[in-house]
N, C-alpha and C positions, 0 to 999 in steps of 0.2 A: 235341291229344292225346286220344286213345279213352281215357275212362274207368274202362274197365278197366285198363289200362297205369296209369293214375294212379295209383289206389286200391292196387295193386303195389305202385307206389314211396311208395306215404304207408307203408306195412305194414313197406318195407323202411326207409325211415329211422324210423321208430317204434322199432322194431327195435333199432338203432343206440342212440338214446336212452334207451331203457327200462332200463337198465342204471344210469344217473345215478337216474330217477324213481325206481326200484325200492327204491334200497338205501336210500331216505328222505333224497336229499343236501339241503342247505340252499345250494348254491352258486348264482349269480345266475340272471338270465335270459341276463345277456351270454353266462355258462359253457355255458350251454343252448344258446343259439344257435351257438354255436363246436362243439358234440359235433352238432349237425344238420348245418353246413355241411363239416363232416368228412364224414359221411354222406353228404351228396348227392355229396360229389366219388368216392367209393369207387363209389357208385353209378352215376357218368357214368361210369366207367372200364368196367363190369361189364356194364353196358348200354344204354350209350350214348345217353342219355338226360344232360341240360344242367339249369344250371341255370334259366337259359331256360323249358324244359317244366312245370316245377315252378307256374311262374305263368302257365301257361296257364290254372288252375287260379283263378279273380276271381271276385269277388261278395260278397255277404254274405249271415248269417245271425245272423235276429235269434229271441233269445230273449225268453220274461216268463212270470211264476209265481212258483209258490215261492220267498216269502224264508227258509224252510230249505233250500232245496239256491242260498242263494246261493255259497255258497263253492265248490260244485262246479260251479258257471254259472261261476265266474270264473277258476277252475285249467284248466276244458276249455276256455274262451274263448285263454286268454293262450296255452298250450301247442300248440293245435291253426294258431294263427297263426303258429309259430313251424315247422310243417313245412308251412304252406302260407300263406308269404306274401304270398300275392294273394286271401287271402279275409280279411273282417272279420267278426270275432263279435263282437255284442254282448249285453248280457242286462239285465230290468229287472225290479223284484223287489214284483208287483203282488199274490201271495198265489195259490195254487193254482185256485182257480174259476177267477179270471180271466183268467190265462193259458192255460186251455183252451177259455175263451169267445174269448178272440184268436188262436188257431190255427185255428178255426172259423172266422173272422170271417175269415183270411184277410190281419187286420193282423201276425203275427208267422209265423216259420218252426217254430219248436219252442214248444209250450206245456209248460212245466215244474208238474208234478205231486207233490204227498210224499202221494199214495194213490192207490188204486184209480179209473180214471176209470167216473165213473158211466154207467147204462143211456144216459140220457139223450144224454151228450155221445156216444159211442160211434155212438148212431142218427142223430146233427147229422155225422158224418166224422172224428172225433179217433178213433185210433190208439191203442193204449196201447202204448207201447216203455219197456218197465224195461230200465232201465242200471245200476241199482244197490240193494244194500237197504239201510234206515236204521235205527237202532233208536231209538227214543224215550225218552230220559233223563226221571224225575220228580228235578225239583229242588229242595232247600228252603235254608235261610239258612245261614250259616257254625254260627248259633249252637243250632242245632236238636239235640239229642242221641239223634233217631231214625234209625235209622240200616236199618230193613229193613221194608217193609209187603205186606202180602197184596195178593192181588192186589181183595178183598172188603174189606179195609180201603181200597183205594184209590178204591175207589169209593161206597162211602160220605162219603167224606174229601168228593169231587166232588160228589153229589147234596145233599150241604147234613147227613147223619144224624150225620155227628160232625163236632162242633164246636171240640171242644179237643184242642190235643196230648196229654193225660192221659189220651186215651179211645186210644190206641194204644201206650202207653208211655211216652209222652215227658212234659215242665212242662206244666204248668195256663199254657197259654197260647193263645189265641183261634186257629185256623188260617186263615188267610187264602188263599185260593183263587183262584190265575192261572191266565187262560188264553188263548189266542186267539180271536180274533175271529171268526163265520160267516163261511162260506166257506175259511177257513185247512183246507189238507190236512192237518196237524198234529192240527188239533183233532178233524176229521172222522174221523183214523184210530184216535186216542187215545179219543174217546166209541166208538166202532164196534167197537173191542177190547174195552171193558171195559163194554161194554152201557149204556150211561146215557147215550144220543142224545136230546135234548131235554130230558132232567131236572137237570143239570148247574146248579149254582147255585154263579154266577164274583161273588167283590169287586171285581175287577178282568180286562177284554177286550180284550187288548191284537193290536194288529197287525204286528207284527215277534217271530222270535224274539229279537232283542236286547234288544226291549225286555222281555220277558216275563223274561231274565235278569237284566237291572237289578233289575227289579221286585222279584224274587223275592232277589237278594243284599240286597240296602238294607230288606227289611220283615223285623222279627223275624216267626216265626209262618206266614211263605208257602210256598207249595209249586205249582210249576207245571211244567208240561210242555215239552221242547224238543228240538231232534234232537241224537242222542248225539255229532258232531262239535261240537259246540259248548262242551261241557265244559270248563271252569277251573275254580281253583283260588279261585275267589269263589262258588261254591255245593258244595253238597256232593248229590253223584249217589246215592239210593238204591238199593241191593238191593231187587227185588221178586221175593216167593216165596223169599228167600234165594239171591235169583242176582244178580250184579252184572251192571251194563248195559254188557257188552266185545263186541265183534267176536265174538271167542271163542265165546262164549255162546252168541252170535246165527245165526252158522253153524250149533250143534249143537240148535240150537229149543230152547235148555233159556231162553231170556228172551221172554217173553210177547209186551213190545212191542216190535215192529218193524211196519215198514210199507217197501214199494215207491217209489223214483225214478222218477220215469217221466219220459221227454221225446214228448209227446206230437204227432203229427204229421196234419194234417189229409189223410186218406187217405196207404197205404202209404207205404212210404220208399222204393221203386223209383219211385215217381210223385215224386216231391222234385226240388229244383234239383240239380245235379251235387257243389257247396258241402254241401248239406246229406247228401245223401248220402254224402260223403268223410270229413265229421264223425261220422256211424255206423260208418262203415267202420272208422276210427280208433282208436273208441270200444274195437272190439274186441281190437286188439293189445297186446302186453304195456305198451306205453309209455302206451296209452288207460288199460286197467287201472290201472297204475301211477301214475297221475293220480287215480283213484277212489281206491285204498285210502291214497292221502297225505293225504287231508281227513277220516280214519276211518271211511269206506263199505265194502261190502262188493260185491265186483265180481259179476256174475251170469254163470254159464256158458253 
């Protein structure tokens, strides 16, 4: 099947499903797969097109990057499988550099990025393709009683000049300072915002956002950084500037931090396998979207 004809029919059963994704349902994958195979059969009627065609449609595509856009590696993985059964996604969650130094390299198909890809990787064939925007939550402990910082308190907080919660409001208690590891797009995008690249004095360097959440739930006194999908109800998310870290917000530029998704591809995506291609295609219709904004992202027009 011509490609274009494909990427149609992903558009139109997307289509069809986006309607489940959209309204935020919680019903299985089985439920999923039954409103797609509905789809496809509406579609074999309409134009004549089988299920058959649909998997003409093989291959795989491998992701690695960012362990913050892991959960969105793994809602596009499961759903994108599920309207094109003869392709395999899979994704591995190696930290932003390095998944743009492996689309380069030519071992992976999409390098996953949570910032701006640099000069550098740019003039080496990596692609910058944003698919979504993130906003970057600062997190501290349950038992913290600050509850809003400047964006000039926060950065002080980070370069090491204040020491105590008391020096921004809060108990006479020692602030302990999380964050990720060089290399992490997180970290790169969070110093890059708030100007303190290099100067940034961490107690702790941790390399997963998970773990930076633990971190920061379990130490009285911590405060660290993580993407705004990741939120529970075991840290407490700051207002900076007095704007809470919402979607909302984020759309209207009134919250500072955010930064760029990026699925980074080594040269164009018209030059891509046909698989990787259909997955950008995808990307864009409502049912793609619909996928982005149910991990709390915000979809790009």
């Amino acid at each position: 099947m011509k490609m274009r004809k494909l990427l149609a029919f992903i558009a139109t059963v997307a289509l069809a499903a986006g309607t489940l994704a959209g309204c935020g349902s919680t019903e299985t994958a089985a439920a999923d797969e039954t409103i797609v195979e509905e789809a496809v059969t509406e579609e074999t009627a309409a134009e004549e097109v089988t299920e058959e065609t649909v998997s003409d449609l093989t291959g795989t595509v491998k992701m690695a990057g960012s362990t913050s856009m892991e959960k969105l590696a793994n809602a596009v993985a499961e759903s994108f499988m599920i309207v094109t059964p003869g392709v395999t996604v899979t994704a591995e969650f190696t930290g932003s550099s390095a998944g743009v130094e492996s689309v380069i390299a030519g071992s992976v198909d999409i390098g996953n990025s949570s910032r701006y890809l640099k000069d550098s990787e740019k003039e080496s064939g990596a692609v910058e393709n944003i698919v979504a925007i993130d906003g970057i939550a600062v997190v501290v402990d349950p038992s913290n009683t600050v509850t809003d910082l400047s964006k000039e308190q926060l950065a002080k907080i980070y370069t090491g000049e204040t020491k105590s919660w008391s020096e921004v409001g809060g108990t006479d208690m020692p602030v302990v300072v999380v964050g990720r590891e060089a290399g992490s797009g997180t970290r790169d995008a969070f110093e890059e915002i708030l100007e303190v690249e290099d100067t940034c004095v961490y107690a702790n360097q941790l390399d997963s956002t998970g773990a930076v959440m633990a971190k920061v739930a379990s130490t009285p006194g911590a405060i660290g950084y993580v993407s705004l999908d990741v939120i529970d109800d075991s840290v407490i998310a700051l207002s900076l500037d007095e704007v809470a870290p919402t979607a909302e917000n984020i759309k209207a530029g009134n919250y500072f931090l955010s930064r760029p998704f990026v699925m980074a591809t080594n040269g164009e995506i018209a030059a891509q396998s046909e698989a990787v291609q259909a997955l950008f295609a995808w990307l864009t219709t409502e049912e793609g979207k619909a996928v982005i904004e149910s991990v709390g992202l915000i979809t790009v027009d």
